[in-house]
C-alpha positions as CSV (number, residue, x, y, z in Angstrom):
1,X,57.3,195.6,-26.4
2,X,60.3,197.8,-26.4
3,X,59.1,199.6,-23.2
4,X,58.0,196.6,-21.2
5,X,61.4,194.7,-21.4
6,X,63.0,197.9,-20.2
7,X,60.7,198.2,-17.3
8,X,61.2,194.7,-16.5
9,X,65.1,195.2,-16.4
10,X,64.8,197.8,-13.9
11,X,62.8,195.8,-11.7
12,X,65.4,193.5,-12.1
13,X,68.0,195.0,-11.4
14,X,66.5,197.4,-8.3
15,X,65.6,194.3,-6.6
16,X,69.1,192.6,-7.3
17,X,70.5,195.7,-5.8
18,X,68.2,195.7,-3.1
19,X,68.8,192.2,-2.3
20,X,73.0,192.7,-2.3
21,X,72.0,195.6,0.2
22,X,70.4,193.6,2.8
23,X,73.3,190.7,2.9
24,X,74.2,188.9,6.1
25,X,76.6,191.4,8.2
26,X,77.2,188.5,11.0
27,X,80.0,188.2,13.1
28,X,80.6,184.2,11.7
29,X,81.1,185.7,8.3
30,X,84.1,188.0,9.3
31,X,87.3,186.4,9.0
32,X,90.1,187.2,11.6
33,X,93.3,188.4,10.4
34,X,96.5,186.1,10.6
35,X,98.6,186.1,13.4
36,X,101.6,186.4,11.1
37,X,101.9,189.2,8.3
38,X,102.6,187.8,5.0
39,X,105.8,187.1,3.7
40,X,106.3,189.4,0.5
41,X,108.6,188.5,-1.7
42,X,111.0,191.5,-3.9
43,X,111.4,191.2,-7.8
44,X,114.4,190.8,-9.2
45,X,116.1,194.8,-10.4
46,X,115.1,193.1,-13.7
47,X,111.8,192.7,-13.3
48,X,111.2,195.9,-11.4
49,X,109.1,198.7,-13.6
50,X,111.4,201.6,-14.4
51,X,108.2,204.3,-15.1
52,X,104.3,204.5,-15.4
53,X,102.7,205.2,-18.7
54,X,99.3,207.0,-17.8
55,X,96.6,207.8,-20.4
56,X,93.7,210.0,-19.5
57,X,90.4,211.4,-21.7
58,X,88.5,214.1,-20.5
59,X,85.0,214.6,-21.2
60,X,85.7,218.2,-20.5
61,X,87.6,221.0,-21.0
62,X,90.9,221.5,-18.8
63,X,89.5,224.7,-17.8
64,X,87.2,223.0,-15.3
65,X,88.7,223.0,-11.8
66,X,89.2,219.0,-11.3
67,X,90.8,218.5,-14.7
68,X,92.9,221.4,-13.8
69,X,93.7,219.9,-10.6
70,X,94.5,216.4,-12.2
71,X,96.5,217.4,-14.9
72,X,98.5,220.0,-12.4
73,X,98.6,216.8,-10.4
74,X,100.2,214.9,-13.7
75,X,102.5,217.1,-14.5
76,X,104.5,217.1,-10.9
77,X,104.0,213.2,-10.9
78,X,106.0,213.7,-14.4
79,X,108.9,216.1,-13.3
80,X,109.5,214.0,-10.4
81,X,110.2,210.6,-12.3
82,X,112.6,209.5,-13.8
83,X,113.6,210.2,-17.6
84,X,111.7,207.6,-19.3
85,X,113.8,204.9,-21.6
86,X,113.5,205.1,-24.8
87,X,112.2,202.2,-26.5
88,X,113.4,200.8,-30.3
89,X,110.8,200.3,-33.0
């Protein structure tokens, strides 16, 4: 029974994926851009963050070349910031 429902999920979902795949790519269905950009508008210096807090778990070690490279890539993104605030418990 086990086996069956399985099999009958990954029908489902190839031919959900092969059905998203083969979507209309008409030109009626594209939308034109405005003629005017967007207004954007600027928080107030209160509102505005003042740093990033970034978490990250490898499923590696750091030996391997792209953790390497993205924790090298962490570490400059954290000596060129500024001093994080500290905040009160």
């Amino acid at each position: 029974m086990h086996t069956r429902a399985v099999r009958v999920f990954a029908l489902v979902a190839v031919l959900s994926l092969l059905a998203a795949s083969c979507g209309d790519d008409d030109a009626a269905t594209i939308t034109q851009a405005p003629d005017e950009p967007a207004t954007t508008t600027v928080a107030a210096a209160d509102d505005t963050p003042t740093g990033v807090s970034i978490a990250v778990v490898f499923a590696g070690v750091k030996e391997e070349p792209w953790y390497a490279t993205m924790l090298e890539a962490l570490e400059r993104i954290k000596a060129e910031s500024p001093p994080r605030p500290q905040r009160e418990l």
